[in-house]
C-alpha positions in Angstrom: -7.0 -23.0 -36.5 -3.7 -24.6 -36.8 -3.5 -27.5 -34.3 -0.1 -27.9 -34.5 0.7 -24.5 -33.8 -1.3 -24.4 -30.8 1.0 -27.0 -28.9 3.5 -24.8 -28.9 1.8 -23.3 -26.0 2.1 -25.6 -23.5 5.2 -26.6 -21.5 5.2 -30.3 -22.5 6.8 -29.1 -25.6 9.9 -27.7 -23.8 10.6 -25.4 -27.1 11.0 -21.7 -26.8 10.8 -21.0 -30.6 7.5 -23.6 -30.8 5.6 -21.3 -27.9 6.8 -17.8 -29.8 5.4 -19.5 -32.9 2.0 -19.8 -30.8 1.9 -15.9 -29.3 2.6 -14.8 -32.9 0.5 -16.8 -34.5 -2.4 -15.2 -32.2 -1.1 -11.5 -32.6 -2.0 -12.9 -36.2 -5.4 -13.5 -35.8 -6.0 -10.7 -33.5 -5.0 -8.4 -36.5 -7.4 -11.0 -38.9 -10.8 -9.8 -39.4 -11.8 -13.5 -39.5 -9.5 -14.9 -36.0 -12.3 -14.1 -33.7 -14.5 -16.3 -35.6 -12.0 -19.3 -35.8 -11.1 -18.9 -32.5 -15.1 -19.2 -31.5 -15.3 -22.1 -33.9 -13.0 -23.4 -32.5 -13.8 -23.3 -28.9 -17.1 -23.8 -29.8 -16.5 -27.5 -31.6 -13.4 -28.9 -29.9 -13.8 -26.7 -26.2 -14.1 -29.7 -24.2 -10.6 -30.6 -24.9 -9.2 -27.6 -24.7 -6.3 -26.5 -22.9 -6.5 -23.7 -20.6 -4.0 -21.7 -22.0 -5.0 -22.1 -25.7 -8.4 -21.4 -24.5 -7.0 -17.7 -22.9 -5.3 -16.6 -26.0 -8.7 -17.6 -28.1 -10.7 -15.7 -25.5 -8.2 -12.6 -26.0 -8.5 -12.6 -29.3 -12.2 -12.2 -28.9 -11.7 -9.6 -26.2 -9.5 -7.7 -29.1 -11.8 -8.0 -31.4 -15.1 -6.7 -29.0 -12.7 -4.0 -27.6 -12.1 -2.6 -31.9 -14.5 -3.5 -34.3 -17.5 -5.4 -32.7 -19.5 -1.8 -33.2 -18.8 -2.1 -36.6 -19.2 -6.0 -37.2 -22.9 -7.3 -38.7 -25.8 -8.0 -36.4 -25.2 -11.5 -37.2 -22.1 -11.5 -36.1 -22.7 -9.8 -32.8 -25.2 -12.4 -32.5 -23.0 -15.7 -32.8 -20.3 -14.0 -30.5 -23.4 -13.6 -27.5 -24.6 -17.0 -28.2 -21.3 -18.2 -27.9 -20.2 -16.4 -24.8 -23.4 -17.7 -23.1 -23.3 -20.7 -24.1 -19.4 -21.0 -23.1 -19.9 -22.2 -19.5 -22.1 -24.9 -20.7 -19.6 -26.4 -22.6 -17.0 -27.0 -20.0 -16.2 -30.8 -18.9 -14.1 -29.9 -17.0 -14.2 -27.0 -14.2 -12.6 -23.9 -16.4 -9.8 -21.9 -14.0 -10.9 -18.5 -12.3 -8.9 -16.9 -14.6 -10.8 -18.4 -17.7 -14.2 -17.2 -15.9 -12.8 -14.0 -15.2 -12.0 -13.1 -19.1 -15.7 -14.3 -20.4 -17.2 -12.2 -17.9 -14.8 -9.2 -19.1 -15.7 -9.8 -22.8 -19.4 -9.9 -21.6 -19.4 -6.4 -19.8 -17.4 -4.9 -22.8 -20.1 -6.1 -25.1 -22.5 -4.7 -22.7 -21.3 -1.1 -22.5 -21.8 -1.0 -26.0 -24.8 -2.6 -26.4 -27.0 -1.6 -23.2 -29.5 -0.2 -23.3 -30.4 1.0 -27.0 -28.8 -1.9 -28.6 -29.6 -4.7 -26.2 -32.5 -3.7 -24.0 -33.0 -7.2 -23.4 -29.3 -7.9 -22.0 -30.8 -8.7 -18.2 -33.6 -11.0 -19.1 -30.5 -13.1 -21.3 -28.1 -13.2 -18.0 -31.2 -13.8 -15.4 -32.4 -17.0 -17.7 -28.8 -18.0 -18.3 -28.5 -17.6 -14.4 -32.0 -19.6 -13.3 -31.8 -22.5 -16.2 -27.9 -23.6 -15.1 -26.1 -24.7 -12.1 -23.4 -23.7 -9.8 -21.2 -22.9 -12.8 -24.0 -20.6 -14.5 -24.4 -18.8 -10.6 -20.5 -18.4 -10.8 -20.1 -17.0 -14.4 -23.5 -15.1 -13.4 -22.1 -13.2 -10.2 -18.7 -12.6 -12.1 -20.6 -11.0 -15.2 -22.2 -8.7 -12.2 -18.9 -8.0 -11.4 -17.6 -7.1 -14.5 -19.9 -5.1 -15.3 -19.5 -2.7 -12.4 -15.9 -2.3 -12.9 -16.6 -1.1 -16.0 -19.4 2.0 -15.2 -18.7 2.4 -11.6 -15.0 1.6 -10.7 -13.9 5.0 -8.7 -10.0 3.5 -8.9 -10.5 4.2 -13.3 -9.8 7.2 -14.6 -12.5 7.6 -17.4 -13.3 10.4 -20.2 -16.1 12.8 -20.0 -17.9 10.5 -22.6 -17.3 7.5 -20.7 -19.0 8.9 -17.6 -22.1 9.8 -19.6 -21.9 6.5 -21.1 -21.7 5.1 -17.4 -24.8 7.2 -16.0 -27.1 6.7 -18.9 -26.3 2.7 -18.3 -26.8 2.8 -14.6 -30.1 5.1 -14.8 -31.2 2.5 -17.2 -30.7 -0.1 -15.2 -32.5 1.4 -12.2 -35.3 1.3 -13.7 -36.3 -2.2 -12.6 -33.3 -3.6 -12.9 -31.5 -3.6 -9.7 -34.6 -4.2 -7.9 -34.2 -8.0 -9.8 -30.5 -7.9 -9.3 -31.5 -7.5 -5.4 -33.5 -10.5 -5.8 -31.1 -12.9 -7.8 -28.8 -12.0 -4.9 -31.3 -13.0 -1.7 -31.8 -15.9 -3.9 -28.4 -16.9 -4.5 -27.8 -16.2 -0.5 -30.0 -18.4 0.7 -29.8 -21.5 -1.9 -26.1 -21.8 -0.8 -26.4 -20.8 2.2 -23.1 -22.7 3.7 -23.0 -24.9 1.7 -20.7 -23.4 -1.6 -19.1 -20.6 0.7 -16.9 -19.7 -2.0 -20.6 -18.6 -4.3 -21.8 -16.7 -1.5 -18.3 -15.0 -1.0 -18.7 -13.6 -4.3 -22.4 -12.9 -4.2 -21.4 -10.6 -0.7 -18.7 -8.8 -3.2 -20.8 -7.8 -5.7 -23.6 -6.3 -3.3 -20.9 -4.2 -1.7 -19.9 -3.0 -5.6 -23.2 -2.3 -6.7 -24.8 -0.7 -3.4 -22.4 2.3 -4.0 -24.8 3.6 -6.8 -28.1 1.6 -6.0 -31.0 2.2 -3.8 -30.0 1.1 0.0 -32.8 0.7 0.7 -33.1 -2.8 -1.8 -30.1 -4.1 0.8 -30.7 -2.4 3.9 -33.8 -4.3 4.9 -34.6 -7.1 7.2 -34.4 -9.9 4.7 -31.1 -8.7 3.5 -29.7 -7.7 7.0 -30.6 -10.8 8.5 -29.4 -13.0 6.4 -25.8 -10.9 6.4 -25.9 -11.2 10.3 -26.2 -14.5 10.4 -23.3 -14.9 7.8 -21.5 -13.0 10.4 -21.8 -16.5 12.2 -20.2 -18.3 9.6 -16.0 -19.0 9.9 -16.2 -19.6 5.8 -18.0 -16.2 5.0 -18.4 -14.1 7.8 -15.1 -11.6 6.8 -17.0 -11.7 3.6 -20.5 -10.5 5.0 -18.5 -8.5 7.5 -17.0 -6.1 3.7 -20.4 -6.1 2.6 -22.3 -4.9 6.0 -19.0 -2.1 5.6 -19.6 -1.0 2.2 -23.2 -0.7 2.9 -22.4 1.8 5.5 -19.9 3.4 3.5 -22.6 4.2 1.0 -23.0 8.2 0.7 -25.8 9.0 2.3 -27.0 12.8 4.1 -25.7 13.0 7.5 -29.2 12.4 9.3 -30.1 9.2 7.1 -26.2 7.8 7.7 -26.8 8.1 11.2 -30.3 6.3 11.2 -28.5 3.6 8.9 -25.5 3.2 11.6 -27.6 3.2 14.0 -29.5 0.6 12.9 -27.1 -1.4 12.1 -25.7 -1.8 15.3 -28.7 -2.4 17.1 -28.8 -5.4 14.7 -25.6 -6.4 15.6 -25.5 -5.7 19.2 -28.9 -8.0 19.9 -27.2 -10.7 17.8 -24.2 -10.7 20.2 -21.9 -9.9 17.2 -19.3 -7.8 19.4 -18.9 -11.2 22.4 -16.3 -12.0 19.9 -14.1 -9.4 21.6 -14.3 -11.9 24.6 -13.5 -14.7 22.6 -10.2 -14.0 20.9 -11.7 -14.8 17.5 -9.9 -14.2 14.0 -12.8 -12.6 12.9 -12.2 -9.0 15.1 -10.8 -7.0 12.5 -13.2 -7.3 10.2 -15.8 -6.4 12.6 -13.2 -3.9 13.3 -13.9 -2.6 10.4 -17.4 -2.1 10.5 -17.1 0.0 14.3 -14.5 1.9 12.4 -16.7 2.6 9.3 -19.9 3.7 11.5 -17.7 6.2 13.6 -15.8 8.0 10.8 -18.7 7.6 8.6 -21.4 9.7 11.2 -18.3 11.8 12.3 -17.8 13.2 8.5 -21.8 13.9 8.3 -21.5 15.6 11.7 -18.6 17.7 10.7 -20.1 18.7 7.8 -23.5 19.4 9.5 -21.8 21.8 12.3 -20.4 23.8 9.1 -23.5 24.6 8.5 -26.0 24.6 11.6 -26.1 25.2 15.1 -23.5 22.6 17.2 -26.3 22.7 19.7 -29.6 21.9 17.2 -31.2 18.9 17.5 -29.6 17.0 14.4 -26.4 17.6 15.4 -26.9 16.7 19.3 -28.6 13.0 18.1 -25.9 12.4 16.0 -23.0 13.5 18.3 -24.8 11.2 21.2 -24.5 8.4 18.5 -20.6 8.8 17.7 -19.9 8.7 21.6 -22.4 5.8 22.1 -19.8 3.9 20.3 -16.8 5.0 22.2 -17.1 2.3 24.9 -16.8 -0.6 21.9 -14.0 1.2 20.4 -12.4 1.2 23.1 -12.8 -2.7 24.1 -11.3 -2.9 20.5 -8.2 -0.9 21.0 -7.7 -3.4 24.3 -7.6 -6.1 22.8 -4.4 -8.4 22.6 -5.0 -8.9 18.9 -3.1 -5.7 17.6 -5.3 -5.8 14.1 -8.1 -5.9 16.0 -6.6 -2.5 17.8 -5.7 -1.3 14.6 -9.0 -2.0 12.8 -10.1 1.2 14.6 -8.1 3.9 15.4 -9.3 5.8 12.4 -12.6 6.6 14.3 -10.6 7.2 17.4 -8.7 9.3 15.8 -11.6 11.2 14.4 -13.4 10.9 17.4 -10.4 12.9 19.4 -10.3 15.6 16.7 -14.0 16.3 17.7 -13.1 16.4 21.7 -10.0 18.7 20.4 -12.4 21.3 19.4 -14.4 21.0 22.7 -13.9 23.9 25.1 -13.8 21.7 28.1 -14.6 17.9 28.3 -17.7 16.2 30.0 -17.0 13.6 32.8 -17.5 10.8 30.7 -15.5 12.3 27.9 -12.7 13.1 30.8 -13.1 8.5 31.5 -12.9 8.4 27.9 -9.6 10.0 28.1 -8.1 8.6 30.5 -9.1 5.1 29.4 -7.2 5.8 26.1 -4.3 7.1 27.6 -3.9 3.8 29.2 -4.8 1.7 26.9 -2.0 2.5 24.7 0.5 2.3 27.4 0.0 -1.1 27.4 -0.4 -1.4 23.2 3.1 0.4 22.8 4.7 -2.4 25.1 6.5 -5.1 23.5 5.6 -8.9 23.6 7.5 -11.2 24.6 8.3 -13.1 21.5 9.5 -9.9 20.0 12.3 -10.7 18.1 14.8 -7.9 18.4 17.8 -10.1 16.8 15.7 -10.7 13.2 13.0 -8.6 12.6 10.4 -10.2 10.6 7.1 -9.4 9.0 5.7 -9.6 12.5 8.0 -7.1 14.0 7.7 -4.5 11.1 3.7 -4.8 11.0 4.2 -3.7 15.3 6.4 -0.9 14.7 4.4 0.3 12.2 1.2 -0.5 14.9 3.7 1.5 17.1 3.8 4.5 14.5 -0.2 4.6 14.8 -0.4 4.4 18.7 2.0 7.5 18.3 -0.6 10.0 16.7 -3.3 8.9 18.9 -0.9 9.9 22.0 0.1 13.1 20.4 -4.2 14.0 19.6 -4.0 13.1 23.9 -1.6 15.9 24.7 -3.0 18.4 22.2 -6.2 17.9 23.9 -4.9 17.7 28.0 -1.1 17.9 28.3 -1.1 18.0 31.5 -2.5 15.1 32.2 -0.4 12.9 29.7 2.2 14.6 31.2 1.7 13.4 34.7 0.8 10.2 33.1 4.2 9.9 31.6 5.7 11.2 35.1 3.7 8.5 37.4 5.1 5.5 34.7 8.5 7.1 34.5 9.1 7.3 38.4 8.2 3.6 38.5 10.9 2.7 35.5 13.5 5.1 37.0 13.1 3.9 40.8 12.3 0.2 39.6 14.2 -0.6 36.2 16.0 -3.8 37.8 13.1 -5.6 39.1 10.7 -5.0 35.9 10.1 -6.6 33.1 12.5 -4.7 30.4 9.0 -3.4 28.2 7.8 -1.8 31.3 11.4 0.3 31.1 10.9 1.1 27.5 7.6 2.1 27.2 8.7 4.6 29.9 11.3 5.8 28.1 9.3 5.8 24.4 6.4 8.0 26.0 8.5 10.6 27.2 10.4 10.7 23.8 6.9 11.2 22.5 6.7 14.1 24.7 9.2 16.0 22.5 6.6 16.5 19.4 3.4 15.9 21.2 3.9 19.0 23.4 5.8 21.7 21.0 7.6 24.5 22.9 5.5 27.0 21.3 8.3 29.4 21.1 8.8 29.0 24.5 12.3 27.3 26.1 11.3 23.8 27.8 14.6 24.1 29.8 15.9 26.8 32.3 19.5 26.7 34.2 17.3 27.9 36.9 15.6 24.5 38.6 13.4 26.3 40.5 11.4 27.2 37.3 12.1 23.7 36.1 8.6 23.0 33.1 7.3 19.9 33.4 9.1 18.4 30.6 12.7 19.2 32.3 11.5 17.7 35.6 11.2 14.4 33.8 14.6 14.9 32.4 16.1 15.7 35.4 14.2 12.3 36.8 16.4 9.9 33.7 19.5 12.0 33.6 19.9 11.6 37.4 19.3 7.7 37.1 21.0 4.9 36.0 19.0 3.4 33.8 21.0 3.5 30.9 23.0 0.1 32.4 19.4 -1.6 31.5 20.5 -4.9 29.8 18.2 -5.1 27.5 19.2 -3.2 24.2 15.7 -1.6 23.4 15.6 0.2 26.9 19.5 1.5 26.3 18.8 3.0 23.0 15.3 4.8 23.9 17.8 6.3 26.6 20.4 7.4 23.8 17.3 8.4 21.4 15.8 10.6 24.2 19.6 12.1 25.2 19.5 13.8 21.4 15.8 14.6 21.1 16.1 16.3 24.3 19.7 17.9 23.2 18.7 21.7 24.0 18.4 20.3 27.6 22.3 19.8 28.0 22.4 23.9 26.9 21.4 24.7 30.2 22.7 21.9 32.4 26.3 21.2 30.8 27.5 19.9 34.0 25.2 16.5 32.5 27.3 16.4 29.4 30.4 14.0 30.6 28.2 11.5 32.4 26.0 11.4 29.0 29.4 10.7 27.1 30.5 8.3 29.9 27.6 6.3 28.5 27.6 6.8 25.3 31.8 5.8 25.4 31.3 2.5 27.5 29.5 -1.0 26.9 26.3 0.7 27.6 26.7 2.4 24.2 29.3 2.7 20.9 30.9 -0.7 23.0 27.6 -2.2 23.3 27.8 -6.4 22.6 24.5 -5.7 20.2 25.8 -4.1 16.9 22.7 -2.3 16.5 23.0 -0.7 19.3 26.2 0.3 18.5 25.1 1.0 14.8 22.4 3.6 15.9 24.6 4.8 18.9 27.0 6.1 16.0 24.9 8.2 15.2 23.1 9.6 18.1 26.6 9.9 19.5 27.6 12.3 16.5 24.1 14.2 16.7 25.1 14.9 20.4 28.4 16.1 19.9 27.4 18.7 17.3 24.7 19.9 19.6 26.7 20.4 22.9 30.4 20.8 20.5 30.4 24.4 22.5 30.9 23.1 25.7 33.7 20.7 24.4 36.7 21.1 26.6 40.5 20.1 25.5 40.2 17.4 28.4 36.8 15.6 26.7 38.6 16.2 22.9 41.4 13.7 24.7 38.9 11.5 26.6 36.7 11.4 23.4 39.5 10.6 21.0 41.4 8.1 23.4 38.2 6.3 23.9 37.0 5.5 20.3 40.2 5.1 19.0 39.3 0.7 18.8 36.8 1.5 16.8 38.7 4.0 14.3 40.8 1.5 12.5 40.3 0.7 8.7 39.0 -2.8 8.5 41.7 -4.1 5.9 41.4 -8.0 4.3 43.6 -9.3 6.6 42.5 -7.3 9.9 39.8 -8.8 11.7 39.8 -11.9 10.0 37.1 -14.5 10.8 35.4 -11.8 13.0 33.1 -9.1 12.9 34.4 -5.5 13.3 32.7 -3.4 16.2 31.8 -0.7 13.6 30.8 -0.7 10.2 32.4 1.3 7.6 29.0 3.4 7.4 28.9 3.5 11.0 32.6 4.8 11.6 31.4 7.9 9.0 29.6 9.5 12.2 32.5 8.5 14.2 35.4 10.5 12.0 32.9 13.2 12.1 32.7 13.4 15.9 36.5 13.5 15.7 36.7 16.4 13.6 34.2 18.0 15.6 35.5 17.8 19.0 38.9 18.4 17.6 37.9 21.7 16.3 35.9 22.3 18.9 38.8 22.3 21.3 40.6 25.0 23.4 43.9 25.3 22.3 44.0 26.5 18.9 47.3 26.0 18.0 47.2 21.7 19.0 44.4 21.1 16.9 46.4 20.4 13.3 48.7 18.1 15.2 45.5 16.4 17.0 44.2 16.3 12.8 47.5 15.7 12.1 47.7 12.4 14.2 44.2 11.0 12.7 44.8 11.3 9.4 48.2 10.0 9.0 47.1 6.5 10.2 44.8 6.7 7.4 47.2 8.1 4.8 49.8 5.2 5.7 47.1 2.6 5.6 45.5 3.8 2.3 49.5 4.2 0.4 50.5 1.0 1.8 47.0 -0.8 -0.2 47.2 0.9 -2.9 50.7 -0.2 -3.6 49.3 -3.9 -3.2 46.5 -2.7 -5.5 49.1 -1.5 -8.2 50.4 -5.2 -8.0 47.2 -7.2 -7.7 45.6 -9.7 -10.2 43.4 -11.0 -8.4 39.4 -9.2 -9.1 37.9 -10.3 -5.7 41.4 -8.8 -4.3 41.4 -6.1 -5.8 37.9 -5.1 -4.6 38.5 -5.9 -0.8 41.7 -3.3 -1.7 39.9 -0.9 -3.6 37.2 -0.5 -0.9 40.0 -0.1 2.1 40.9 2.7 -0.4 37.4 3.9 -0.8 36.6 4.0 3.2 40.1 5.9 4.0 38.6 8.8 1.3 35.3 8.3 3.1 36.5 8.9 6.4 38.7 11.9 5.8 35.7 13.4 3.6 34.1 12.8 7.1 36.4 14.3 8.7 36.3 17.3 6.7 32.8 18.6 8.0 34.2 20.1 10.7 35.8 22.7 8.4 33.5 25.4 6.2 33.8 28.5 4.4 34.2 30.3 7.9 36.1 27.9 9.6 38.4 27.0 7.3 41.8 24.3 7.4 43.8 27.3 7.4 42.3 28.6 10.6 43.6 25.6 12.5 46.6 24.5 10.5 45.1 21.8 8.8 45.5 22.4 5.5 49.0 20.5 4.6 47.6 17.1 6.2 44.6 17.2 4.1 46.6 17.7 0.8 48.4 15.5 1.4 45.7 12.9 2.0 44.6 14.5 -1.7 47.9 13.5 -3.7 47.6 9.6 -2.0 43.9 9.1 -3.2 44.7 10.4 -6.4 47.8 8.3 -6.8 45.5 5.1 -5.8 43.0 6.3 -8.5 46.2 6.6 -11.1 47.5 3.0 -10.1 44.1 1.0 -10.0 42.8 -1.5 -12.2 40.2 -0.4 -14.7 37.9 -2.5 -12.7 38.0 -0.5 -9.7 38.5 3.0 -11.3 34.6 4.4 -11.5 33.9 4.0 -8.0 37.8 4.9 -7.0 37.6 8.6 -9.0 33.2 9.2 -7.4 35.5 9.4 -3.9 38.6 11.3 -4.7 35.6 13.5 -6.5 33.8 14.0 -3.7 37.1 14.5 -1.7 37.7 17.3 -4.1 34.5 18.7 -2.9 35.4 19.3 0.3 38.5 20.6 -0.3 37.1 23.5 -2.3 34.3 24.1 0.7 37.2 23.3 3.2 40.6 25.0 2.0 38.8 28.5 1.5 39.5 28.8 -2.1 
């Protein structure tokens, strides 16, 4: 080994060209039949000293070699690289990294594969005596071996060949064969040396018995030395989410329904006599894992039951005990979704959600299963609400893991409806009359969560072909009551910005609504045209109100009178303007140039939309030409500019003024065409301005310049009828 080559591999050298020298020098002996050996030598004479990286790139050239032509190598030299990788953690001074660990171990259970059984039958009684004559450091490479090893013949996650899975099975029905039952051992062993005292050995020991127990005999786990011992590491703040993975991989394990159940079952008798679930009084960290295990035992014994009931009677005696064993559960669940901790509601909702699915299917629902309900239904009311420290001005990693929370919540409400709408829906009614009557005097989450469940309502109770809404109020559904409730209400003044826009989201959801009641269409763009909404001193609120505002127009653009064209136009006209370099400077614009997109469209739709046929090219006519005269008068400065951050801030005034009157545009199609209304002058002429700015700007600014005009072009052709 060349010394001086290796210290190119560290950073005390500072040289790039000395640590390429290094990585090429060990593609070198990767490709040498010999490297593996020097690399052993050399780990093997001077590994005490050794660097951690120089000791990696030795250990990958090993890994090379074992991976390509260890099968092929002498017996002697298979015999010197075992001896060597046995002997490796012995020869440490110094505690090696994980990652050092981690890539003996992988070398080991590549040499392994090969050689187990035929070649080395003796393979286990090698690792259990390297295991029982060393220390912590032997347990350590020991359990990470174990490791290794399963990733290699039992990993679901790899994708293997037909050979390699024959390969696999031969090795694991070879080592079943006495084998794991030592394994089994080593591990009660290893638990209750340590104990709590090297948490960080009985971490790993609690990983490997939930890999192996996938494809070994429960029952060497699953007993009451085993089971105890993981209970009480349930106890322990250094282990317990640790024991908590391996008690839910144990249950995990396939299994026939029957013997699942009896497995669950048993389980949580362990755990309930050890007072594992008083944690949900004590606000401990630790809930989501147990979380976990609740949700593991109900979605494990609903699968078995689901699959029995294919098969059997509903009613036999099987299916009954296990069905009374899912429900036993629901009570726990239950106190789980309560809880303030929302991972600790979280950590379940799978079963729940399983566990609703089977009451779906139900012809009618028991009493208890009614109190089930109804308990749920409440529950996450109060889990959609807000907290306090919500930040609605930046949201964080906090916020987004809650909305997503929020997204969850939101299928078990709609599994609610689908199984008693009626009842959410006079659930939603009693909450809503509260918020409606009450908005000023609650707190603002009480408001929202009002409003969010009866926006729910729109896809957790489908119309089902039928019309929700009526012009006839005397055969008002359900859902239009609660409609009628907000739309005659002034809730939408609510200061705080999440109750306005769940008003504004539920206006569009709900847009079918203003088909039969149009006489609720001006006081819904009163709203939307005031501080309450596109004027809103929140620019979110304004952002999304853009669009809502635009989806609302296009849905109710038949019952758009000349009088609301004027009021519409007149009032949005602020927040129309081109936001030039020198307009707004220092401040903020009200809209953003995304934002006034879904404005320009609402103008060309109402404008269109009009009475009075024969107006509605001048109405165009006096949009556009602001534009026009904006976008010649910057692209003469363009023409002139030498400036490159200048000339972008022009360009993209260019770019918006295409943008809008693309926007624009959509009001037009291959029916309604700019001919119909007179339009079609304005609009060429807007055409022979953008392509002058594209003819006159720098090169710079010329790609993204001709994508618009493009575009622009596209419309026309749709637009002009051609």
């Amino acid at each position: 080994m060349d010394e001086g080559i290796l210290l190119g591999l560290g950073n005390a050298s500072g040289s790039f060209e000395r640590h390429m020298k290094a990585i090429n020098y060990f593609e070198q002996l990767k490709l040498s039949d010999t490297g593996w050996q020097l690399c052993v030598q050399y780990l093997s004479t001077t590994g005490k000293t050794v660097d951690s990286e120089t000791q990696f790139f030795c250990l990958q050239v090993i890994e090379n070699f074992v991976k390509t032509r260890y099968l092929a190598s002498s017996t002697e030299h298979q015999n010197i690289l075992k001896n060597f990788l046995f002997r490796w953690t012995g020869m440490q001074v110094v505690q090696p990294r994980a990652f050092l660990y981690n890539k003996v171990a992988q070398i080991i259970a590549l040499i392994f594969i090969q050689d187990y059984p035929m070649r080395w039958p003796n393979f286990y009684d090698d690792l259990f005596s390297t295991m029982e004559t060393g220390g912590e450091a032997n347990i350590n490479m020991y359990l990470r071996i174990l490791y290794a090893i399963d990733t290699e013949i039992a990993d679901r996650d790899i994708a293997r060949t037909n050979v390699e899975l024959q390969r696999n099975n031969l090795i694991k029905d070879a080592m079943r064969e006495g084998v794991v039952e030592r394994l089994a051992d080593s591990w009660y062993r290893i638990l209750t040396t340590f104990d709590s005292s090297k948490p960080d050995i009985v971490c790993q020991c609690l990983q490997v018995i939930g890999k192996y127990i996938l494809w070994m005999d429960i029952n060497l786990v699953a007993n009451d030395r085993f089971v105890s011992v993981l209970v009480k590491n349930l106890s322990e703040s250094e282990v317990q989410d640790a024991a908590a993975d391996c008690i839910h991989d144990i249950i995990c394990k396939g299994m026939d329904p029957l013997s699942k159940t009896k497995l669950v079952e048993s389980f949580y008798t362990v755990l309930t006599n050890a007072q594992v679930w008083d944690s949900l009084k004590n606000g401990s960290p630790f809930l989501s894992s147990l979380g976990r295990i609740v949700n593991a035992m109900g979605c494990t014994v609903i699968d078995g039951y689901n699959k029995l009931a294919k098969t059997g009677d509903k009613q036999g005696e099987v299916c009954q005990y296990i069905f009374i064993a899912i429900e036993n559960k629901v009570p726990l669940i239950l106190e789980f979704l309560a809880n303030e901790d929302d991972d600790a509601s979280a950590s379940i909702l799978d079963y729940l959600k399983d566990y609703l699915h089977l009451l779906k299917q139900s012809p009618a629902l028991t009493e208890q299963q009614n109190k089930y309900f109804q308990m749920t239904l409440e529950i996450i009311t109060r889990k959609l609400q807000f907290d306090e420290d919500y930040n609605f001005m930046k949201e964080r990693e906090t916020e987004a893991d809650f909305q997503e929370f929020r997204k969850q919540l939101k299928i078990i409400f709609e599994n609610l409806a689908q199984i008693n709408k009626m009842t959410v829906i006079e659930h939603v009614k009693n909450i809503l009359n509260i918020a409606i009557h009450n908005w000023k005097m609650l707190p603002f989450h009480d408001s929202e969560v009002a409003l969010l469940l009866m926006y729910y309502l729109g896809e957790a109770i489908p119309a089902a072909g039928v019309s929700l809404f009526t012009a006839d109020l005397a055969k008002s559904s359900p859902i239009q009551v609660l409609l009628l409730l907000i739309m005659n209400s002034d809730i939408y003044l609510h200061t705080h910005q999440s109750v306005v826009l769940q008003y504004f989201e539920i206006i569009v959801r709900y847009e079918k609504f203003f088909v039969c009641h149009p006489d609720y269409i001006a006081s819904v763009l009163a709203s939307f045209l005031k501080e309450t909404g596109l004027f809103h001193p929140d620019k979110r609120v304004r952002s999304r109100c853009s669009y809502l505002f635009c989806r609302f127009i296009k849905s109710v653009r038949c019952h758009i009178t000349d009088q609301l064209t004027n009021d519409i136009i007149h009032a949005i006209q602020p927040l129309l303007a081109l936001v030039t370099p020198s307009k707004f400077q220092g401040t903020e614009p009200l809209m953003s140039s995304d934002d006034q997109l879904y404005l320009y469209e609402v103008v060309g739709v109402v404008i269109i939309s009009g009475d009075k046929g024969n107006e509605k090219g001048e109405l165009m006519k006096k949009v556009v030409t602001p534009l026009l005269e904006t976008s010649r008068r910057v692209t003469e400065e363009l023409a002139a500019e030498k400036d490159p951050h200048r000339q972008e801030e022009l360009a993209n005034v260019v770019i918006q003024a295409i943008s809008v009157t693309s926007r624009l545009s959509k009001a037009f199609s291959n029916q309604l065409t700019m001919k119909t209304y007179n339009c079609t002058s304005i609009f060429l002429d807007a055409l022979q301005i953008f392509i002058q700015s594209v003819q006159v700007a720098p090169d710079t600014q010329q790609i993204s310049l001709q994508s618009c005009v493009r575009q622009y072009l596209h419309r026309m052709v749709v637009c002009l009828g051609m």
